[in-house]
Phi, psi and omega in degrees: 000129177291001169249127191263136158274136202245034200264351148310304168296345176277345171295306208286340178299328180273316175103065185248098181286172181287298188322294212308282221289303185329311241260328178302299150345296188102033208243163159254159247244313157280017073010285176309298166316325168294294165351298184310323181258021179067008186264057191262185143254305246199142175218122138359133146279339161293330160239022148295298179329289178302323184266011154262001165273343198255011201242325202031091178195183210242139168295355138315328171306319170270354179246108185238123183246143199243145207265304181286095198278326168294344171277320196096358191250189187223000000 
């Protein structure tokens, strides 16, 4: 699928663990880690939202779509 999730990178810019944003979210810690590695279908918009409020950053920060998904670029 061509859209990659960057939210690992959007974690180490704020100096952000996974736990803290799970527990905020309302997510379990292995949820996030799937998010994280992109093995999802699908994420809520209510916790696209929370975790771009607790992050303060746009869901473009985290969503990238890419025609080459092992590169990430387009």
């Amino acid at each position: 699928m061509p859209i990659v999730v960057q939210l690992d990178i959007m974690l180490a810019r704020r100096k952000v663990k996974s736990k803290d944003l799970a527990e905020h979210v309302g997510i379990t810690e292995a949820n996030m880690s799937l998010l994280k590695q992109g093995k999802v279908k699908g994420v809520r918009f209510d916790t696209l939202e929370k975790i771009c409020t607790y992050l303060d950053c746009q869901p473009a920060d985290l969503l990238v779509y890419a025609t080459d998904p092992q590169s990430g670029v387009k």
